[in-house]
C-alpha positions in Angstrom: 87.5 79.6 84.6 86.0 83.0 84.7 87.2 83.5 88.3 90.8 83.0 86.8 90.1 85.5 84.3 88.7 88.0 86.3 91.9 87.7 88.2 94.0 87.8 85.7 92.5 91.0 84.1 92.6 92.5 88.0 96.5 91.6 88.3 97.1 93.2 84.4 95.4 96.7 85.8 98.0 96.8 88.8 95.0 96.4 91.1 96.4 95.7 94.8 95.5 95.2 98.2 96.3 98.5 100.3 98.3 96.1 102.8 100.3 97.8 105.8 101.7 101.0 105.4 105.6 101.1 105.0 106.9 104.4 106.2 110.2 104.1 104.4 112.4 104.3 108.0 114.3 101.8 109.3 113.6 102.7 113.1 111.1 105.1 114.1 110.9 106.4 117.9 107.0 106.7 119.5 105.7 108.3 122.7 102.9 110.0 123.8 101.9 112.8 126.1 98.9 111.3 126.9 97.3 107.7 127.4 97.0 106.8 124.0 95.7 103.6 122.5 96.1 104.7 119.2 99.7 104.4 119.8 100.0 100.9 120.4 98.0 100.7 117.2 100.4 102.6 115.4 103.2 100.1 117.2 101.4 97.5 116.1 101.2 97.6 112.7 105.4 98.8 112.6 106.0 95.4 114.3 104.1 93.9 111.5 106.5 95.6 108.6 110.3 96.6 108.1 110.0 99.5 110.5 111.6 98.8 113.9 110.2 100.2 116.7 112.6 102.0 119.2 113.0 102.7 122.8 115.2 105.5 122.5 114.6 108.4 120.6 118.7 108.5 119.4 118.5 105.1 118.3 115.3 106.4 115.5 115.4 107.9 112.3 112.3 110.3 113.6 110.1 110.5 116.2 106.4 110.1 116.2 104.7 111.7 119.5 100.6 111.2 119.9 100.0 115.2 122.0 96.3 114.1 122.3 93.5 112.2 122.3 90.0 112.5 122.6 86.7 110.2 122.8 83.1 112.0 122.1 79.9 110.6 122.0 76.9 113.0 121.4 73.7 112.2 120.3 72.9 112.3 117.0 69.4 111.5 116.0 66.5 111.7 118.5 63.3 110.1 117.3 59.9 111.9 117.4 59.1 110.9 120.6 62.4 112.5 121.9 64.2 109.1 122.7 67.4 109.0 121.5 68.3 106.7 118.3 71.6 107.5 116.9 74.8 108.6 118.9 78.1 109.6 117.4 81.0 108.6 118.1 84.1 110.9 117.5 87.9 110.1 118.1 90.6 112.5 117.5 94.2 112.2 117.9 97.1 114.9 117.6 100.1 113.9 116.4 103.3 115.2 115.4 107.0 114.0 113.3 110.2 115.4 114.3 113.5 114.9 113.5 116.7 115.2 116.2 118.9 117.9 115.3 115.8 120.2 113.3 114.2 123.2 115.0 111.0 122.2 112.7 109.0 119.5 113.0 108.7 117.5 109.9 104.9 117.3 110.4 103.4 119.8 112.1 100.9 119.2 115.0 97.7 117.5 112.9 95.0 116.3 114.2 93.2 113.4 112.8 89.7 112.4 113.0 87.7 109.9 112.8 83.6 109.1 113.4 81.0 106.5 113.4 77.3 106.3 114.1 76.0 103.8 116.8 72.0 103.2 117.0 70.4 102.7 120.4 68.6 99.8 121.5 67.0 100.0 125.2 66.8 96.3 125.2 70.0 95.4 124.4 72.6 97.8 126.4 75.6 95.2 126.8 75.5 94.3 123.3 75.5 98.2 122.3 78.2 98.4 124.7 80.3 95.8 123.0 79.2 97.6 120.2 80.5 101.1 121.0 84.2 99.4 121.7 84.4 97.4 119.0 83.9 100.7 116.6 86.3 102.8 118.9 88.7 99.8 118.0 88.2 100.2 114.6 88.2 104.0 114.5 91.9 103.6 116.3 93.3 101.1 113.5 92.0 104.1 111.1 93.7 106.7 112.3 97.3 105.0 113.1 97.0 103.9 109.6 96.3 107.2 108.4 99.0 108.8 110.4 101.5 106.3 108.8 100.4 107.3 105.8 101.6 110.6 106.2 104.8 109.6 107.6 105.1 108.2 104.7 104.0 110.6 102.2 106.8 113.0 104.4 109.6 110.3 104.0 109.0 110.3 100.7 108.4 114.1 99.7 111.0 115.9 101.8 114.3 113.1 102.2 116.6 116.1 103.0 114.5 116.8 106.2 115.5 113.0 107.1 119.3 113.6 106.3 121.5 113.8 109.4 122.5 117.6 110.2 125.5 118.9 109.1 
């Protein structure tokens, strides 16, 4: 009884799962200058909505293009015996929107980035391993979803840089 009222004071607030982005496009064109695997997270999640995902960049309302990416890990904490016990992982991605027909691009080149901290274990350097890919993974499906985001905030702040060129 009080889980339904909870969730029916929850649904009266307008309180809503984030859910996958929509971009507002119909058909959105993606490449990348560089081996990206944030860019089959970004196709992903389009395959998941109403956005189709296109092999030609004529057939696309815009086009998304990863310029580059970037893995780091540096260490972060060293203990007072000087062994290491924290590294940081860092992934950055460059991306930028244009549209056919517009000298501009509708979103500049941005860069988007994202960390997590990893402790160290001497015993244990296979499951650390696993570790260190599962939160690259994870850092990934951040930053395709923020990058849809803005494709979306874009969409929906400047339509006219969508319209086709007269």
């Amino acid at each position: 009884m009080t889980a339904l009222a909870l969730c029916l004071l929850l649904a009266a607030c307008g309180f809503e799962l984030r859910g996958e982005p929509s971009v507002g496009l119909h058909a959105l064109f993606l490449s990348a200058s560089v081996p990206s695997a944030v860019i089959g997270e970004v196709k992903r999640i389009l395959t998941s909505g109403s956005t189709r995902v296109v092999a030609d960049p004529k057939d696309g309302e815009a086009s998304l293009r990863i310029t580059a990416e970037s893995r780091e890990k540096t260490v972060f904490t060293v203990t007072g015996t000087g062994r290491v016990y924290e590294y940081q992982l860092r992934l950055a991605a460059t991306y930028e929107l244009t549209v056919a027909g517009r000298e501009e691009p509708v979103i500049a080149p941005t860069e988007v980035v994202a960390t997590r901290l990893i402790t160290y274990n001497e015993s244990a350097p296979t499951a650390k391993d696993a570790e260190e890919q599962l939160l690259y993974k994870d850092m990934q499906v951040d930053i395709a979803s923020r990058i849809l985001r803005q494709v979306a905030v874009a969409r929906r702040e400047s339509p006219a840089a969508f319209a086709a060129p007269r």
